[in-house]
C-alpha positions as CSV (number, residue, x, y, z in Angstrom):
1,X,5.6,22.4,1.7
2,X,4.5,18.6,1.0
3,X,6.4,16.1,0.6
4,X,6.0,15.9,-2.7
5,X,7.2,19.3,-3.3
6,X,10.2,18.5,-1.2
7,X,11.2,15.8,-3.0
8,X,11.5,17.4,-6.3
9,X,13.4,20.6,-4.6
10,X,15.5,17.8,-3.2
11,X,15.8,16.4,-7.0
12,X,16.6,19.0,-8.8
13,X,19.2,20.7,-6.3
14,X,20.9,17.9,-6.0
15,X,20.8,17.4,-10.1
16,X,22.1,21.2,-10.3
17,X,25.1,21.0,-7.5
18,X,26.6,17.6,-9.3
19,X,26.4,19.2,-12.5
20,X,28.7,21.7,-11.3
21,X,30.9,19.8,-9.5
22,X,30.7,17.5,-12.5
23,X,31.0,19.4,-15.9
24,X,34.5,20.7,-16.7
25,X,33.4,24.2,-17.8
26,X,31.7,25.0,-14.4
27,X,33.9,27.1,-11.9
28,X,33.1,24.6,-9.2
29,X,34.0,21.7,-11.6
30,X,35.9,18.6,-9.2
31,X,35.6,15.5,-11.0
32,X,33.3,14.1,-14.2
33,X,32.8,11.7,-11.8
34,X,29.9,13.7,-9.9
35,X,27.7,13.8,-13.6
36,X,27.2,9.7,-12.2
37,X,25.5,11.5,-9.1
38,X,23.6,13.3,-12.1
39,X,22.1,9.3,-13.7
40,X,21.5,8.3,-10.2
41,X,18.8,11.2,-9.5
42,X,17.4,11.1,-12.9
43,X,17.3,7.2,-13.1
44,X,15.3,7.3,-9.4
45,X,12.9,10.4,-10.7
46,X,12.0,7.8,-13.6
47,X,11.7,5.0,-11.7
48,X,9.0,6.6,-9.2
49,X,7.0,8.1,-11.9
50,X,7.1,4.9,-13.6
51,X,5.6,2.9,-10.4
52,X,4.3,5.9,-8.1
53,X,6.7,5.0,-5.0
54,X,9.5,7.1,-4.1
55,X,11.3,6.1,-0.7
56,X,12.4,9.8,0.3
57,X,8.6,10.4,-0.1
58,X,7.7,7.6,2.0
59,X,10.6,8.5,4.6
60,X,8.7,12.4,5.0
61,X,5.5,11.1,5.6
62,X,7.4,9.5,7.9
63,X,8.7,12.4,9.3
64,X,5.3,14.0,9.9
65,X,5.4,16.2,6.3
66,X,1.8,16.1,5.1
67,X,1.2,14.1,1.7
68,X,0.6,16.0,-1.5
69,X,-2.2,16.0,-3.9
């Protein structure tokens, strides 16, 4: 995978698991609180496609992951 791919496996896991531990209606559900986890990971998704950086991208190149196209 590149790191580009990674990143937006990253994303939307992380969007999917505090949606269930965040919405009252999921069987996992802990605290509304988590659907704040949710705005964190969509506000940073908007901010790198707004000015093409993305830290966790920057941190897997890094890491030795190979760049996407």
């Amino acid at each position: 995978m590149t790191s580009w791919q990674i990143v937006r496996v990253v994303a939307g896991t992380f969007i999917l698991l505090s949606l269930a531990l965040g919405v009252p209606q999921s069987p996992l559900f802990v605290s509304s609180y988590w659907l704040w986890f949710t705005v964190f990971v969509g506000a940073n998704l908007l901010q790198s496609g707004l000015t093409k950086w993305c830290l966790m991208e920057v941190i897997l190149r890094k890491l030795g992951v190979k760049a996407g196209n």
